[in-house]
Every structure is written in C-alpha cells, then in structure tokens.
N, C-alpha and C positions, 0 to 999 in steps of 0.2 A: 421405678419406671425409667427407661433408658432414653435416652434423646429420639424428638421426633423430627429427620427432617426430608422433602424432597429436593432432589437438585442443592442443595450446598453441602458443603464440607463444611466442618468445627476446625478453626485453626487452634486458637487460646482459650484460654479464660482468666479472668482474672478478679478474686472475690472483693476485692477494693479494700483491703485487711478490715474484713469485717463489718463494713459501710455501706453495704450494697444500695443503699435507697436515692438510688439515679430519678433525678425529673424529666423535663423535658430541654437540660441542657445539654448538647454536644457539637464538639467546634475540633479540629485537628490544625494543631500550629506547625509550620515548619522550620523549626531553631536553627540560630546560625549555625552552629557546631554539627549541624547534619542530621539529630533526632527528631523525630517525630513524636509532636505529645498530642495523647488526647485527653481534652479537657472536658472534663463530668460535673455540672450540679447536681446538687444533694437537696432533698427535700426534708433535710431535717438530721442534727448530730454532725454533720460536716458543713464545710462551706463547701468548696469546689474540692475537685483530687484532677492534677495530672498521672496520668499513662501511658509512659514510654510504649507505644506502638510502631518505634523501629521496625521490628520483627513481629508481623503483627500473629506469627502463633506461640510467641512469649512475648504478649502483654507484662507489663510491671507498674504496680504503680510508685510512682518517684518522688511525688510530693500534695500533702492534704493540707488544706488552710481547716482550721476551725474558726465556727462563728462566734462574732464579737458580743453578740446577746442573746438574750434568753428569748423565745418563742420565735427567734430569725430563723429564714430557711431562703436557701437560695433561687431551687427551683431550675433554673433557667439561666443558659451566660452565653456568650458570643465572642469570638477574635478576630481581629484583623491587624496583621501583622505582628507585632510584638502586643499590644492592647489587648488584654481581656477583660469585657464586659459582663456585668456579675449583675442579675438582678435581686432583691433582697426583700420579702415580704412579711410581714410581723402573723403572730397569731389573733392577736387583736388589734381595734383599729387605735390610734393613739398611741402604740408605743413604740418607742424609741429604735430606730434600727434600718428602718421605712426607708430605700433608693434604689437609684442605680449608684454601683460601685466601677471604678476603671484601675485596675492594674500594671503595672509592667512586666510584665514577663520574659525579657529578653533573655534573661537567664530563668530558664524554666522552675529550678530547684529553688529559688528565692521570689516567690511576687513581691512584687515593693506597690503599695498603696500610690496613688495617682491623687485621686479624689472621689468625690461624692457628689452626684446628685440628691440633694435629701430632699423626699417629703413626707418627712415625719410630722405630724400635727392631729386634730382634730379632725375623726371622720378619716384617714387614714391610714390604710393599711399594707401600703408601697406597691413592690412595683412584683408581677406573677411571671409575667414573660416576657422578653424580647428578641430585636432581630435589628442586626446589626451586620451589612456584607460592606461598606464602603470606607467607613472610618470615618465618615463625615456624619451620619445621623442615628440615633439610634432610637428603634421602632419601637412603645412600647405598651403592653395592659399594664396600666398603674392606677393609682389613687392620686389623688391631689388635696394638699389640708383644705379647710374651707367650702369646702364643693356642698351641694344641698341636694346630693340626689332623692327622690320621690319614693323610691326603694331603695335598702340600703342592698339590696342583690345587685344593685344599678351601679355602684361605686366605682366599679373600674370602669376604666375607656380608656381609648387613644391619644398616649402623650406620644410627642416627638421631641428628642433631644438633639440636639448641635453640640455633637463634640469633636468636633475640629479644633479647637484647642483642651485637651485633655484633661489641661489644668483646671480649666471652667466651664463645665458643660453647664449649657444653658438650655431652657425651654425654648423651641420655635414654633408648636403647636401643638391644637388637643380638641379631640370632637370625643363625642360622645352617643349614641342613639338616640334616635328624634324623640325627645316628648318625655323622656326621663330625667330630665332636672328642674328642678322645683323654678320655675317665670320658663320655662317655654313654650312657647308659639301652639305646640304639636299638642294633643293630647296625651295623656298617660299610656304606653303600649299594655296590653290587655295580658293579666298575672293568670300565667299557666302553673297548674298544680301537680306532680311538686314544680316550683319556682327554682328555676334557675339564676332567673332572672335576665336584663339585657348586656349587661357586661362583655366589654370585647377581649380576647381570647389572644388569638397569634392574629399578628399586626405585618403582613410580611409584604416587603419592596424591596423591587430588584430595578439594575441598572437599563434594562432593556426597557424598561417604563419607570423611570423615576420618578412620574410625577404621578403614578396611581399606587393605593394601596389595596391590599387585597384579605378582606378580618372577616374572622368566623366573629356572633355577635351574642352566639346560645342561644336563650330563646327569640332572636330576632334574625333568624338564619346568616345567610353569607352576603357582604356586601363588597362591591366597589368601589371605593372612594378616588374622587380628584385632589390629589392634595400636590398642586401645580402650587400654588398658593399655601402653603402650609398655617400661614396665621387666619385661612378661611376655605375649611375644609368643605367639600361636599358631596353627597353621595351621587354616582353617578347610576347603580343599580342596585337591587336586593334582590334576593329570592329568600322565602322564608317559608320553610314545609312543617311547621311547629306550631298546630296540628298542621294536617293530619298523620302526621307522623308520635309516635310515642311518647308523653314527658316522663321526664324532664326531657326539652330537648337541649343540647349542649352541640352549636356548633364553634367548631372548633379551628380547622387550618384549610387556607385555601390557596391550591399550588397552581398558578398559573403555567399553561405551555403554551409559549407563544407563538412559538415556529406553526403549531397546529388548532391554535384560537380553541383550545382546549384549558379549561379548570377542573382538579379536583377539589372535591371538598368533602373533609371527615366530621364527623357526630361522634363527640366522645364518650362512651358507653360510663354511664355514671353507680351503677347499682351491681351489687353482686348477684351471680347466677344467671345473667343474662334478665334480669327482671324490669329492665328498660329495653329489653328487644324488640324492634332491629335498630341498631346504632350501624353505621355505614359509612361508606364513603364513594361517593357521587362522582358521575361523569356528565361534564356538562361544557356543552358550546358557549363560546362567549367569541364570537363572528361579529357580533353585533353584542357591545359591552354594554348597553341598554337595557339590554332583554338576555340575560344569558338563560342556556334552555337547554334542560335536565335529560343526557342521551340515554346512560344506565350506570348499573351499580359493580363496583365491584364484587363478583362471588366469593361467598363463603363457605365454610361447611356447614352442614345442618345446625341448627342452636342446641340442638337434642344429645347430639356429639360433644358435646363444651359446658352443655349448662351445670352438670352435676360435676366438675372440676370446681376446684379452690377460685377465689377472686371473679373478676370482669368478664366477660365476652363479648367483645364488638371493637369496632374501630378507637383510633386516637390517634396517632400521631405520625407522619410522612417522613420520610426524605423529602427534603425541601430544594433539592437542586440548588444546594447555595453555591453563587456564581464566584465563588472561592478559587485559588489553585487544587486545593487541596479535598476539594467535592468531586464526586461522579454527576453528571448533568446526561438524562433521561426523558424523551418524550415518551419514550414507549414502555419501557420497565420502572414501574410504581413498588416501588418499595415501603412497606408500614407496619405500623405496632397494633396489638391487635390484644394485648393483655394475656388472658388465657390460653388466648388462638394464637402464640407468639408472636414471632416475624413473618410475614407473607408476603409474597412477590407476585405480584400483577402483569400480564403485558397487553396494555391497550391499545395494539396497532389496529385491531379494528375496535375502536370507542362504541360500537353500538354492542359488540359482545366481546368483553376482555376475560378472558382467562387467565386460571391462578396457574402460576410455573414452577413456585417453589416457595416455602415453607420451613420451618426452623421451632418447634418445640423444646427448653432444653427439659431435664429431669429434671426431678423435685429430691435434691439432694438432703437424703435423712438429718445431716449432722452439716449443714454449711456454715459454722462459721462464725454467725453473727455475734456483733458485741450485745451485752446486755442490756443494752440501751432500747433496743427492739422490744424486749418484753415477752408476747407471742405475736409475737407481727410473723412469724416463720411460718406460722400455722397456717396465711393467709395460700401457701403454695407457692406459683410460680406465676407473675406476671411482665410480661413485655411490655415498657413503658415509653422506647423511645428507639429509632435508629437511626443509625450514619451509614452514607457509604462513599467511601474514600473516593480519587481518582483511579486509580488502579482495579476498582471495583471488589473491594473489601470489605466487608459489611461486617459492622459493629451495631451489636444489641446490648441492651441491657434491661435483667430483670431486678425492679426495684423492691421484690418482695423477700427474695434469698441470696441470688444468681451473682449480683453483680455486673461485670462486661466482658460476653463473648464475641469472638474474632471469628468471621467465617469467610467460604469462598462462595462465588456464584460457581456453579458447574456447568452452564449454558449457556 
C-alpha cells in the first residue's frame, strides 16, 4: 500500500536503524555548531535517539543512548537549551530505574548525565510523561514512593520539579485527583469498566499563564488547575464526559489557545480496531476558565474506513505549540496523531465547524527493518504515535509500530 496523503509532501524518512518505537517524546535542539537535532523517546529497547534534521529530507540518525535497566522505557523527554529531560518509567512498580533524568547535550553526539530525579521505591513506577518549555520547572505524570493511592490505576499524578539548578532538581509540588488517596476529604471517584482509572496524563504550562496548568486526568476528564502557589495546588475547573462517552475513557492532552480563549483536548483511543469508539479531540471555550464549554469535535473519517486496518483508530497526541524557538505556534492549524488514521491536520478558524485540510498515511512497509527485539510487533501495521512541527512548518511524525520518523511539508 503506497502513502496516503492530502496537502503534504514526504520530505525524509528515517527508520531509527531499527528502533522505530517513538512515544510521545519530541523536542528539536538548535546546536551551537549549526545542526539541528531531533530528539525521539523510545518506549522500549532504546533510551532516546538524536536526528540530524538539518536537512530535513535526509533525516540521519547521529546518536542512540541505550537504557541503564531492565523493564526501563523512556517514553517521553523535553529540551531547553543545551538540557534534555528524559522521563524514565519501570515495568513494575518498585524497581529500580524510576525518575526524571537531565542531560547535557551540548554536544549532541556525547549526552553527559547531569543527574536524577529518583523515585524509585515502594508503589512506584516513575515518571510516564513530561513538559518542560522554561528550564526552570519540569511538568510531570509520575509516581511517588510511599504514596497510598485507593486504586493502584490512581498512582500517577502531578509532580512538579525545580530544576534550576540541574545539579539538584528538587520537588516543588504535587496534586493529584480529589478523593483518590487513601485520608482524603473527597470521596473515592466512581471505577468506570474497563478502568482506566484517575491518573494525570500530559501536565502542560506555558509562559503566557504560568501560574495555571492544563492535565487530561483519563477517566476524570480535562482539568484546570491554579498552581500560582505550587506547594498548594487547586483546581480551578473540570469537565468530565466519562460517561457518557465510551470506556475506557483516557483523557489525555490539553492545548490551550489563548489569543482565542480556545482549548483542545484529545481522548486517547485505547483498544484495537476502533473498539473504544469515538476517541476524539474536543473544541472547547474557556472565556470563562470556570466553566469551559464544549463548541465541537474535530472531524474524522468514517470509523468503518479505519476499523478493519492493523492497530488504534481515534485521537492521541497534539502539536503542542511549545513556546520554543524551534516550535511552529498555531491558533488555527491543529496538527495530531491519530494511530491508524495517521497525521491529520485541522483548521479551526471557525471553532464551531473546523475542517480536516490535510492528512499523512504512510505505507505499511513489507520488510522495514526492525531489530529483533520487536518479535511480531511489525504485524501490528502502521501507527502514528506523536508529532512535531518545526518553526519553518515542517512536520515530523513518527510511527511507533514500523515507520519510525517521517519529514513532511504543509502544501497550504
């Protein structure tokens, strides 16, 4: 099957010699010496991989860290400036491995270790994602030893790190969802089948609002929080459509636009063949951060189109407009992963009916590649797991199933 796309152009590819299994990390540095890397987590078998995306229709990859232990996977990392943040999550809860990681990267082909946030211990199982644009804090879903949540679905939440000094990053705060830890106030929130549970997702703040954060919660839909006060967080709104909407629900990321008092927010499609359908991603006013209020949905194709393909069907993962040099920043072109449904491009200049502009399928390449470490993971087909889109408006996908990381152009 040949590539499916509208409105873009294929510039690269690049199969990550064999490593294809990108998560949801991507960050582009801009090296003293003039190149440009983009830096990939790996959900397993790598730690991160730099790729030279000088040229971004020959991609190369330049440099792969591998992981320090067994059942570690990264997932998830973040740069700002010479720094890359690395998050590092265990297979199970207790073993050894469990942080956030910081880097230096100033020469791209050597990271030198920095240090560690650890919370390796009892009851956890580190850290799944973060978000990191300032170099002063870093946003994150982790575990913490010790903790007693009600459900162990419930484990993660919201840490905040201070790493302003790199050498010692320290905790500055951590909430969690009301009524999921064993002494609080709140009742227990009510176990949807299957259970996702309440665990917070992407934890993302930006400098235009510093003092709020903006977390998908899964099955506790999308929140607000005030974290002016970081050692005493508080939520300032939710909406939670989990019912009536399908479980498991999984929300996931929420992209504030603020020029236009506009949020998206995605549902991360959790089951193969579309069998948690519809998984989505939301348009929603937040005018009034109190009460944000649901305009419409990004369009899809039919589910009937997608369901009998290999892997997922439904939303996951944004362009995040990180307020980077090195980001494209978008009120109106939504860029997102969509698994099956690849890359799709949105334009919501009218929020109450946004239309799809362009789209990005690749092939399901007979023979790509893979090391053997995959197994039949190949078999799973082809899914779009995450994307980036440069300053220049270059957009980088990657599928974590075969693919690895394609280089494309907007045509429009």
């Amino acid at each position: 099957m040949a590539h499916e796309m509208h409105n873009m152009r294929l510039l690269g590819h690049d199969k990550l010699q064999g490593f294809p299994n990108v998560g949801e990390g991507m960050a582009i540095q801009q090296a003293h010496d003039g190149r440009r890397v983009m830096w990939l987590a790996h959900e397993g078998a790598k730690d991160f991989t730099g790729v030279d995306v000088t040229n971004p229709s020959a991609p190369k990859t330049v440099v792969q860290a591998d992981l320090q232990y067994e059942g570690q996977r990264s997932n998830s990392l973040a740069i700002v400036g010479d720094i890359l943040y690395v998050a590092h999550q265990m297979a199970r809860k207790g073993m050894p491995g469990a942080g956030l990681d910081l880097y230096n990267v100033a020469d791209p082909l050597n990271p030198r270790h920095i240090s560690t946030f650890d919370v390796t211990g009892e009851g956890s199982q580190g850290v799944h994602c973060l978000w990191c644009v300032d170099g002063e804090f870093v946003h994150m879903a982790s575990s913490l030893p010790g903790m007693s949540p009600r459900s162990p679905r419930d484990a993660q939440f919201y840490v905040i790190v201070d790493v302003r000094d790199p050498a010692k990053p320290l905790q500055a705060g951590q909430y969690w969802f009301p009524g999921t830890m064993e002494g609080d106030a709140e009742p227990a929130p009510v176990v949807h089948e299957p259970n996702m549970g309440y665990g917070v997702h992407n934890t993302n703040v930006y400098p235009r609002r510093p003092d709020r954060a903006y977390c998908g919660f899964k099955d506790g839909g999308v929140s607000i929080l005030d974290i002016s006060d970081m050692g005493h967080i508080r939520e300032i709104s939710r909406v939670d459509y989990n019912p009536p909407m399908p479980a498991p629900g999984f929300t996931h990321t929420a992209l504030p636009l603020f020029d236009r008092n506009l949020m998206i927010v995605t549902d991360e499609t959790v089951l193969e063949h579309a069998e948690d359908w519809p998984k989505l991603a939301w348009v929603m006013d937040i005018s009034d951060e109190t009460n944000p209020t649901t305009l419409s949905t990004l369009p899809l194709p039919p589910v009937e189109e997608f369901r009998d393909r290999p892997g997922r069907y439904g939303a996951h993962n944004l362009h995040e407009n990180q307020p980077v040099p090195t980001s494209f920043v978008s009120e109106e072109l939504i860029f997102g992963s969509y698994f099956s449904g690849g890359m799709r491009v949105h334009d919501i200049s009218n929020p109450f009916q946004p239309k799809e502009v362009a789209w990005f399928i690749p092939e399901i390449e007979e023979d790509p590649g893979i090391k053997p470490f995959y197994g039949d993971h190949a078999a799973d087909g082809m899914n779009i797991n995450d994307v980036y889109v440069d300053e220049n408006r270059i957009v980088y996908a990657v599928d974590r199933a075969r693919g690895g990381l394609y280089t494309l152009e907007l045509t429009i």
